[in-house]
C-alpha positions in Angstrom: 2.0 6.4 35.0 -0.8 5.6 32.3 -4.3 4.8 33.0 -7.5 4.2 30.7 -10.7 4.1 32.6 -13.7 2.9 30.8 -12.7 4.4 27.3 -14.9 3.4 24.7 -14.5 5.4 21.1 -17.6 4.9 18.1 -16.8 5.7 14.8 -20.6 6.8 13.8 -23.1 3.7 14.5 -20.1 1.1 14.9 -18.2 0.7 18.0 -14.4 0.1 18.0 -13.3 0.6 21.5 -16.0 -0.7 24.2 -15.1 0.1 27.8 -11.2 -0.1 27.6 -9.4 -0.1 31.3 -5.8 -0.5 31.5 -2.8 0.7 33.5 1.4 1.4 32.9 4.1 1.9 35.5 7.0 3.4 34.5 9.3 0.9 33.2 7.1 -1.4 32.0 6.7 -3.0 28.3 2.8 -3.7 27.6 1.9 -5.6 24.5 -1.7 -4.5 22.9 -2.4 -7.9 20.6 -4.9 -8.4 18.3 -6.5 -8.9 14.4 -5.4 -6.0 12.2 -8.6 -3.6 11.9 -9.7 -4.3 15.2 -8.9 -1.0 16.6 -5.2 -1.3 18.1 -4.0 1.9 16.4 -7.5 4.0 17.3 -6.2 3.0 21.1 -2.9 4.3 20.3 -3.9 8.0 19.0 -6.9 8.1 22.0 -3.5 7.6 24.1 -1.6 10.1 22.8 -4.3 12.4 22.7 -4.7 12.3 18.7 -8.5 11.4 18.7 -10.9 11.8 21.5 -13.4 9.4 23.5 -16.9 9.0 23.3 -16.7 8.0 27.0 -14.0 7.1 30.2 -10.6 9.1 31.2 -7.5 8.7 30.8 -4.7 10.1 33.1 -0.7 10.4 32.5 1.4 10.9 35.8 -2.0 12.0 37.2 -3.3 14.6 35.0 -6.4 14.2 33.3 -5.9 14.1 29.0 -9.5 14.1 28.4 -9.6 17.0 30.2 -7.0 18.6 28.2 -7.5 20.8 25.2 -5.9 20.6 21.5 -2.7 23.1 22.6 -2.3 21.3 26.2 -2.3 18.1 24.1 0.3 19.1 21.7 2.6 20.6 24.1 2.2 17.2 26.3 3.1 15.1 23.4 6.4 16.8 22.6 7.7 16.6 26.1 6.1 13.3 26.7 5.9 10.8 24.0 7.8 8.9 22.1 6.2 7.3 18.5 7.4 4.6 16.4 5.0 4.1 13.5 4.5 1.4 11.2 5.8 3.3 8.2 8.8 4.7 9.4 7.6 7.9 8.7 11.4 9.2 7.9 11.8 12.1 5.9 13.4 11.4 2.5 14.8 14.9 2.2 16.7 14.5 5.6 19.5 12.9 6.7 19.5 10.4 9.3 20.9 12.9 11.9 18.6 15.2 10.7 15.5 12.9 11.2 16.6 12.1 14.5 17.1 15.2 16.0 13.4 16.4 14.4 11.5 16.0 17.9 14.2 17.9 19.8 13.7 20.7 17.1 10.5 21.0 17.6 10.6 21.6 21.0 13.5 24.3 20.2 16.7 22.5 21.6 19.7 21.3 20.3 21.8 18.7 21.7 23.9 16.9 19.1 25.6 14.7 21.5 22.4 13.0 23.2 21.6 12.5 19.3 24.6 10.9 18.1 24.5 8.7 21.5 20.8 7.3 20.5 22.0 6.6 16.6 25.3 4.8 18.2 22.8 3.0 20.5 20.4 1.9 17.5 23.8 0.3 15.5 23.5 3.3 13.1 27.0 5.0 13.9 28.4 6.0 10.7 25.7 6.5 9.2 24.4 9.9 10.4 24.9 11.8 7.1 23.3 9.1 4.7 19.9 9.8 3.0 16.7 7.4 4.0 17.0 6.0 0.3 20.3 4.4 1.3 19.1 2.5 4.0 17.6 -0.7 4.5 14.4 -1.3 6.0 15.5 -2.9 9.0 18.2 0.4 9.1 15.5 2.9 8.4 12.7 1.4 11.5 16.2 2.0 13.6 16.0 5.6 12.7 12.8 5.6 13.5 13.7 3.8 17.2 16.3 6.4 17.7 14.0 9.6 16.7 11.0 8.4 19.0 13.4 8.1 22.4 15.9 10.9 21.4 13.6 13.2 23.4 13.8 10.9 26.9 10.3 10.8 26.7 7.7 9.6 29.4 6.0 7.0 27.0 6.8 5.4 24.0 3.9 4.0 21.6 4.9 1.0 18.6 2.5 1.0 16.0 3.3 -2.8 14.7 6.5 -1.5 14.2 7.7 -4.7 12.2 5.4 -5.5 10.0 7.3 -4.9 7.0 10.8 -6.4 8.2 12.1 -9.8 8.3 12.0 -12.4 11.2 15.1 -11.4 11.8 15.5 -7.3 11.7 12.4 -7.7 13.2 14.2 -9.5 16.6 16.8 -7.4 15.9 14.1 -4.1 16.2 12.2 -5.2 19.0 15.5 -6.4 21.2 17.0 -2.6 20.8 13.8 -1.3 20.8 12.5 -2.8 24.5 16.7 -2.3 25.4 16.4 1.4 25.1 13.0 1.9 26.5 14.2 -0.2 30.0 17.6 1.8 29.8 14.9 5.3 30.5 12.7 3.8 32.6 10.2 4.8 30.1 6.6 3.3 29.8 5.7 1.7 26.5 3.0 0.2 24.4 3.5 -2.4 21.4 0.5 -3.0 19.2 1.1 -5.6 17.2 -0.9 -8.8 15.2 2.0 -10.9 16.0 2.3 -13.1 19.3 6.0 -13.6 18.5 6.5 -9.8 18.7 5.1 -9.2 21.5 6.4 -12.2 23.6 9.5 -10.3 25.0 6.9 -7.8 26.6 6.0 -7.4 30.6 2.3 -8.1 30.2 0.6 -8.5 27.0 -3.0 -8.1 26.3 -5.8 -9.2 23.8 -8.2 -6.2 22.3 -11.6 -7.7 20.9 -14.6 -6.0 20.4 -15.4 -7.1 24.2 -12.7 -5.0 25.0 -9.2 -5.3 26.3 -8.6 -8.8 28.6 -5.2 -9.9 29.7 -3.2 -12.5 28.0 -2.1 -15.3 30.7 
């Protein structure tokens, strides 16, 4: 489904990416680990077609996204992706309905029923009409689960997606997280610092300044 073919990325005269080559079949969970700085979020936005590469390709279901201009790449990532940032990202001035339903919107559907089945799947039923500041953390990265795969998309990208919960929410997250993303068959990508996290993925690898080399 994915695949990154010698992408390197430079930020003037210092190199973050060098070379990058990796590949995702639908279905699969792949872990990106490594030190926080080292460039696992640049990887994420060169994926999702945020930032562009000083060299390589990269294809999705076979078409060529560093081939792709800005529109093509904005119209792609609403029918395509899936994000779940570190931050949350949830709009304070919307309800949790509300915040889910935001990527369908933008697309210009409607379908309350696929968005009430992704907050009942998330453990967030009953909750659709309350405000972001009445929700826990561990309740507001849920919001944030449900509003990345409300759209079905193709792939879903984690941004360390638990670094500000608990041991525990943090399980919690990442078992309804990988749950959901197997239940569509979907391709996803979890950066994360933290081995623990990522040891429920398929195949996990280690980004260095080297590059990207599998974790046995």
């Amino acid at each position: 489904m994915l695949s990154l073919v010698g992408v390197t990325k430079r930020f003037g005269a210092r190199s973050v990416l060098n070379n990058v080559n990796l590949e995702v079949a639908a279905g699969e969970y792949v872990a990106i680990l490594g030190e926080s700085g080292i460039g696992k979020s640049t990887l994420l936005n060169i994926i999702a077609g945020l930032e562009p590469v000083d060299a390589g390709r990269m294809f999705l279901e076979g078409r060529e996204l560093t081939a792709m201009d800005d529109d093509s790449l904005t119209l792609l990532r609403r029918s395509h992706y899936g994000f779940v940032f570190q931050a949350f990202y949830v709009l304070p001035s919307l309800t949790v309905e509300q915040n889910v339903s935001l990527p369908l919107l933008l697309r210009g559907e409607s379908d309350a029923a696929r968005v009430h089945v992704v907050i009942d799947a998330v453990g967030l039923k009953g909750r659709e009409g309350s405000p972001p500041r009445e929700l826990s953390g561990g309740e507001l990265q849920r919001v944030a689960i449900a509003r990345a795969l409300v759209g079905e998309p193709k792939i879903v990208l984690a941004d360390e997606p638990t670094g500000n919960l608990d041991p525990e929410n943090a399980r919690t997250v990442l078992d309804l997280f990988k749950a959901q993303v197997k239940n569509r068959g979907a391709a996803a990508i979890l950066a994360t610092h933290s081995a623990q996290a990522a040891a429920g993925c398929d195949r996990r690898y280690r980004l260095s300044a080297a590059g990207l080399e599998t974790i046995a």
